[in-house]
mmCIF file of the C-alpha atoms, coordinates in Angstrom:
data_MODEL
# 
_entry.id   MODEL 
# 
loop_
_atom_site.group_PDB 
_atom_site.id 
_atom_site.type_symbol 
_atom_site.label_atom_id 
_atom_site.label_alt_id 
_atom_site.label_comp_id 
_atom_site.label_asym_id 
_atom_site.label_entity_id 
_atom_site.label_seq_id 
_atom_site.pdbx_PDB_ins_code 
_atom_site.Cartn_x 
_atom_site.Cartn_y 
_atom_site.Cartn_z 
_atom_site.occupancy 
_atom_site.B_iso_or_equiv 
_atom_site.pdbx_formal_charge 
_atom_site.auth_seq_id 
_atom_site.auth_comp_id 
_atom_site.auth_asym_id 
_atom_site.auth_atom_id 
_atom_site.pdbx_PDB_model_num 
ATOM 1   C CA . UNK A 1 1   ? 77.516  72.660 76.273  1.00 0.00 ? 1   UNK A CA 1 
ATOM 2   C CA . UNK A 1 2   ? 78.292  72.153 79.971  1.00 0.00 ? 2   UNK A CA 1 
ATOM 3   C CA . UNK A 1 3   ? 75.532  71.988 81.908  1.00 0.00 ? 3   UNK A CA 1 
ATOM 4   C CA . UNK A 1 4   ? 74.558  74.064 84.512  1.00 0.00 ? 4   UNK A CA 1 
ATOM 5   C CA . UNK A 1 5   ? 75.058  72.046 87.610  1.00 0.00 ? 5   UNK A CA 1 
ATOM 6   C CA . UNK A 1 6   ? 78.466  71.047 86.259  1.00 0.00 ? 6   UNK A CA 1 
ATOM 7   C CA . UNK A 1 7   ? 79.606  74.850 85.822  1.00 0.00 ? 7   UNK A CA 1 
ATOM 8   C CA . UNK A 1 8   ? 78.124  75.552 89.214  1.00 0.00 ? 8   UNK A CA 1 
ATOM 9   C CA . UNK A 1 9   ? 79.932  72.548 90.962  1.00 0.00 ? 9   UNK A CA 1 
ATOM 10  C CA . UNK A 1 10  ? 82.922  73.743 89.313  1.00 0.00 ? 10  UNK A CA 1 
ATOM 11  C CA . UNK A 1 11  ? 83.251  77.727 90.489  1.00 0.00 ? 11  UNK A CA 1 
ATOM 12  C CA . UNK A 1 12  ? 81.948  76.510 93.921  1.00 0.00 ? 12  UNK A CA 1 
ATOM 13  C CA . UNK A 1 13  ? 85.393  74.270 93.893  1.00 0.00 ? 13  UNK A CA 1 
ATOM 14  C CA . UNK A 1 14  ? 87.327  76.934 92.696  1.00 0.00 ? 14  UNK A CA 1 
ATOM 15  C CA . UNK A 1 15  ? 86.241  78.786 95.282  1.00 0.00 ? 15  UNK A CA 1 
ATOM 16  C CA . UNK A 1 16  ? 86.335  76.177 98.355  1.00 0.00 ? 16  UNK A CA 1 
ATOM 17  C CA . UNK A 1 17  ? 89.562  76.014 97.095  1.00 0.00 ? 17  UNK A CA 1 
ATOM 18  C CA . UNK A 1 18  ? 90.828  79.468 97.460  1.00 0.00 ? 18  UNK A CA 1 
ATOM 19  C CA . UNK A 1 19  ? 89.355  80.259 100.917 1.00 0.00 ? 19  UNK A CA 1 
ATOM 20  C CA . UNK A 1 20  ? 90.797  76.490 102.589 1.00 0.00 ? 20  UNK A CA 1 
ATOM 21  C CA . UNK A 1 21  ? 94.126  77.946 100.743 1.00 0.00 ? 21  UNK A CA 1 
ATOM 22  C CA . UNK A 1 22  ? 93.911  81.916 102.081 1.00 0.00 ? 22  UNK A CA 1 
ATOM 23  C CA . UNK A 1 23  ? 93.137  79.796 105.684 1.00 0.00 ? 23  UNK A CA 1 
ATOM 24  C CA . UNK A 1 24  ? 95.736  77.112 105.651 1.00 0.00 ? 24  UNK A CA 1 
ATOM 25  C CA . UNK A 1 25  ? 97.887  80.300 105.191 1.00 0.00 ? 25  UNK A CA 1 
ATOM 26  C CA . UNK A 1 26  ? 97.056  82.577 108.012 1.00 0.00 ? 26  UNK A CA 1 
ATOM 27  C CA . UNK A 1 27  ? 96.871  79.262 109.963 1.00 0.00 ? 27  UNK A CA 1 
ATOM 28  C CA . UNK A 1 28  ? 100.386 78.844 109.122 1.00 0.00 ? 28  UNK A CA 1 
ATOM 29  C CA . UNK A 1 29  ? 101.207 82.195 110.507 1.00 0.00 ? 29  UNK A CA 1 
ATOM 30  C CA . UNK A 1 30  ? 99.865  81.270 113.708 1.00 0.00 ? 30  UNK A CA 1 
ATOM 31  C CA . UNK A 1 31  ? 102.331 78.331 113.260 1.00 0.00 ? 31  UNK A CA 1 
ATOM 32  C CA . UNK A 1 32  ? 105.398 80.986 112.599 1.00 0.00 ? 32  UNK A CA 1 
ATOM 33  C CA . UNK A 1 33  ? 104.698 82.995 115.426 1.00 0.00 ? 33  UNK A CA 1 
ATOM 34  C CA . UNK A 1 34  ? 104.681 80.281 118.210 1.00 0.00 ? 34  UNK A CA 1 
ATOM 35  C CA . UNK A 1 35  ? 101.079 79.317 118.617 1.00 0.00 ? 35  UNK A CA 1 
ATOM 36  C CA . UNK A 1 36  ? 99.789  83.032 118.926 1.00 0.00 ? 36  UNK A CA 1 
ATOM 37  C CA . UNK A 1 37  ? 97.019  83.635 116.948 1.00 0.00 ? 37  UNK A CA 1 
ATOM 38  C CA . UNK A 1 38  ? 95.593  87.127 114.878 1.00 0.00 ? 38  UNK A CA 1 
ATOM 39  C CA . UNK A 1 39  ? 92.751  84.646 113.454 1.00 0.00 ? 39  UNK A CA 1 
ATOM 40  C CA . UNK A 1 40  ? 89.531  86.151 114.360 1.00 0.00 ? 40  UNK A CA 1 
ATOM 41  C CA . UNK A 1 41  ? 85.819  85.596 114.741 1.00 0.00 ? 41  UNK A CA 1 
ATOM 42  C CA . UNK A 1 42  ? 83.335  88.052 113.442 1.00 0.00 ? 42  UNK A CA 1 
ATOM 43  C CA . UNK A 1 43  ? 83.384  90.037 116.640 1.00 0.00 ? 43  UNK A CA 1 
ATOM 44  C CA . UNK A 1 44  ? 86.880  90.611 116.674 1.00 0.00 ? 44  UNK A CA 1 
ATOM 45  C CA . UNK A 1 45  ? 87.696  88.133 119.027 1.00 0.00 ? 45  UNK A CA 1 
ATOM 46  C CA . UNK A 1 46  ? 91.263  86.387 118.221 1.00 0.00 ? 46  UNK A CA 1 
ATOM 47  C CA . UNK A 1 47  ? 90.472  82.562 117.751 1.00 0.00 ? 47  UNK A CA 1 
ATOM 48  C CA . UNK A 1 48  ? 93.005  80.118 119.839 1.00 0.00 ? 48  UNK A CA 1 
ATOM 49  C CA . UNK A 1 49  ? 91.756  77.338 117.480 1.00 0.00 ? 49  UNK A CA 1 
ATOM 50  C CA . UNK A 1 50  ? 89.180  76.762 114.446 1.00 0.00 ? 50  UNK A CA 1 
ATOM 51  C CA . UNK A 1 51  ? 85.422  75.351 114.781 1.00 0.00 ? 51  UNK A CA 1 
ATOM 52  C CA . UNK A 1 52  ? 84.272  72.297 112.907 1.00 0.00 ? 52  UNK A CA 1 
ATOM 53  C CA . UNK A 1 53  ? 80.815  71.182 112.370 1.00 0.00 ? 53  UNK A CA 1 
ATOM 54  C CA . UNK A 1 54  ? 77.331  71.272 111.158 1.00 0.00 ? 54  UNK A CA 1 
ATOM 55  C CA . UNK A 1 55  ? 76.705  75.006 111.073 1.00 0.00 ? 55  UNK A CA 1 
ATOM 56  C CA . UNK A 1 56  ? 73.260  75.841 111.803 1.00 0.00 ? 56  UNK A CA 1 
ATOM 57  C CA . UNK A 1 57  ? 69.263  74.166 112.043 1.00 0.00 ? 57  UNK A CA 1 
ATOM 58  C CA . UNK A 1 58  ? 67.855  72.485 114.911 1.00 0.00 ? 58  UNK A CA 1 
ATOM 59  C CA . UNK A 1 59  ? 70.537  69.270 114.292 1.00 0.00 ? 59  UNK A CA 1 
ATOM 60  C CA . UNK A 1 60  ? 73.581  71.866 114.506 1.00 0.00 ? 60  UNK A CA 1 
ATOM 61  C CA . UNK A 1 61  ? 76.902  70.241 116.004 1.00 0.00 ? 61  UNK A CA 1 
ATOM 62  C CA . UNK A 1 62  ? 79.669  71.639 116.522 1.00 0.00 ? 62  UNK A CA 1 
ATOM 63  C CA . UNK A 1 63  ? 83.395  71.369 118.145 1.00 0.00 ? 63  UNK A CA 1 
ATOM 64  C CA . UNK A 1 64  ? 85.351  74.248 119.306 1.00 0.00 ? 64  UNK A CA 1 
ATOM 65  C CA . UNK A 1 65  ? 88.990  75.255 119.098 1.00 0.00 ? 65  UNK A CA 1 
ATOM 66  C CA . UNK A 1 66  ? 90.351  72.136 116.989 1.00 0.00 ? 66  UNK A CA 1 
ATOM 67  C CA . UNK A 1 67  ? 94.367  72.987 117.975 1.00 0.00 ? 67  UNK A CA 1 
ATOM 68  C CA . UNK A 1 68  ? 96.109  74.409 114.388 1.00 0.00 ? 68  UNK A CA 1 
ATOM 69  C CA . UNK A 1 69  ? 98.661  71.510 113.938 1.00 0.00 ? 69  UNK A CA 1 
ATOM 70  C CA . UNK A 1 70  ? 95.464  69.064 113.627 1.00 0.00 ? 70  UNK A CA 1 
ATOM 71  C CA . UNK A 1 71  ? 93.279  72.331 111.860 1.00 0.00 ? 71  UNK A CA 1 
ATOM 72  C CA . UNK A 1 72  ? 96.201  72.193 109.211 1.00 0.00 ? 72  UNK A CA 1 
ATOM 73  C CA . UNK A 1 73  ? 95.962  68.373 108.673 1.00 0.00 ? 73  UNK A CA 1 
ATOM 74  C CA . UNK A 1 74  ? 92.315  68.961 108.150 1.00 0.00 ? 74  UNK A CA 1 
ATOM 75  C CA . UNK A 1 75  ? 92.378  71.761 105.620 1.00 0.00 ? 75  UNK A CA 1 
ATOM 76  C CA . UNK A 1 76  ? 95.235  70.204 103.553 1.00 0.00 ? 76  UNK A CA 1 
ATOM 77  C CA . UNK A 1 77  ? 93.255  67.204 103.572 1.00 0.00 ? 77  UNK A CA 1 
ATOM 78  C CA . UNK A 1 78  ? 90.324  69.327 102.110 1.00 0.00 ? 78  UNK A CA 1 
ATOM 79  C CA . UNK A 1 79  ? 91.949  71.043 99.786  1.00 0.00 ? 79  UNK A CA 1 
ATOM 80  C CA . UNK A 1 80  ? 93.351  67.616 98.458  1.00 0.00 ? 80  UNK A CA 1 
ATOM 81  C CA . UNK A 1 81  ? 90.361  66.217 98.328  1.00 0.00 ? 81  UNK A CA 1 
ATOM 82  C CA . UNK A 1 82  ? 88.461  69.312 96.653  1.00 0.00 ? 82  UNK A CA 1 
ATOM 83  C CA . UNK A 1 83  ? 91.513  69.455 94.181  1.00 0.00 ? 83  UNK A CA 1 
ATOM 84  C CA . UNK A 1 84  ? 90.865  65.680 92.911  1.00 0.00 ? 84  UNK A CA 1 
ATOM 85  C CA . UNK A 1 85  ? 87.160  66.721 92.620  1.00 0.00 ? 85  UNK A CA 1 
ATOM 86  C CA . UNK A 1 86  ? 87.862  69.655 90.715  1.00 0.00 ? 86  UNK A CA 1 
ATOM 87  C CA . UNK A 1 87  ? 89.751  66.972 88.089  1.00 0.00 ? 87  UNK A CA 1 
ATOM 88  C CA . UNK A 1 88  ? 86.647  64.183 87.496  1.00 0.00 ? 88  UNK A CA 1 
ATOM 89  C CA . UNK A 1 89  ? 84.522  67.834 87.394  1.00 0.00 ? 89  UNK A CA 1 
ATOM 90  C CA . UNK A 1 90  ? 87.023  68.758 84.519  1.00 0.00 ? 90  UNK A CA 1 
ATOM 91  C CA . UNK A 1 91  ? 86.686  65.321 83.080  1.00 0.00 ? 91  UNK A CA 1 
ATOM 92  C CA . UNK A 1 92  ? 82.554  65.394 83.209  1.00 0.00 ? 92  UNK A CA 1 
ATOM 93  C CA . UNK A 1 93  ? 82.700  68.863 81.757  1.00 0.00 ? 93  UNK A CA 1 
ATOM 94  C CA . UNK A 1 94  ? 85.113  67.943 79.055  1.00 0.00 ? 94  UNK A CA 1 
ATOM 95  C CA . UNK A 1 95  ? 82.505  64.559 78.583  1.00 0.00 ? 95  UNK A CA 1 
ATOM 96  C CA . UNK A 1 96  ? 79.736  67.166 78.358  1.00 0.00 ? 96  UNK A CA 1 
ATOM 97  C CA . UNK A 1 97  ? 81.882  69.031 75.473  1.00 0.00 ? 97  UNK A CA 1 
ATOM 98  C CA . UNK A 1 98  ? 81.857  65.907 73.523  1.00 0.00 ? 98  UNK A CA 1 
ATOM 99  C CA . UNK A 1 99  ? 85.968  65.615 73.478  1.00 0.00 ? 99  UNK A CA 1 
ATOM 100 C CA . UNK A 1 100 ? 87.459  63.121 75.129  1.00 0.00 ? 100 UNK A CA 1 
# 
């Protein structure tokens, strides 16, 4: 059987996966359409750039309005990255499975 944490590791992959994906594209929209951006916050508010950081807690750090040529550098490099984890988690589950 697979174990727990390694099913668990895996959907949450799957699913960092799809939302950097779904974001890379609308951030490629903004591309398209000159810079001009229909990304927005929770309040409505269009976005002229993403956040990155440490999202909440007393130790929160954050930086504002990364520009979307470097944003897209940054979630292609995630997704890359998540995508070659998502492969040794295939590997460990198929270890787990006993089949090599």
């Amino acid at each position: 059987m697979i174990s727990v944490e390694t099913a668990t590791d895996i959907a949450m992959t799957h699913r960092e996966i799809e939302v950097a994906e779904k974001l890379l594209a609308d951030v490629d929209e903004v591309q398209k359409n000159n810079g001009v951006s229909d990304i927005r916050d929770c309040f409505g508010r269009v976005q002229n750039g993403l956040e990155l950081g440490v999202p909440s807690g007393g130790t929160s750090r954050r930086i504002f309005n990364v520009p979307w040529p470097m944003a897209k550098i940054i979630i292609e490099g995630h997704i890359a990255a998540s995508k070659t984890r998502l492969q040794a988690l295939n590997e460990k589950a198929r270890i787990e499975l006993g089949a090599s």
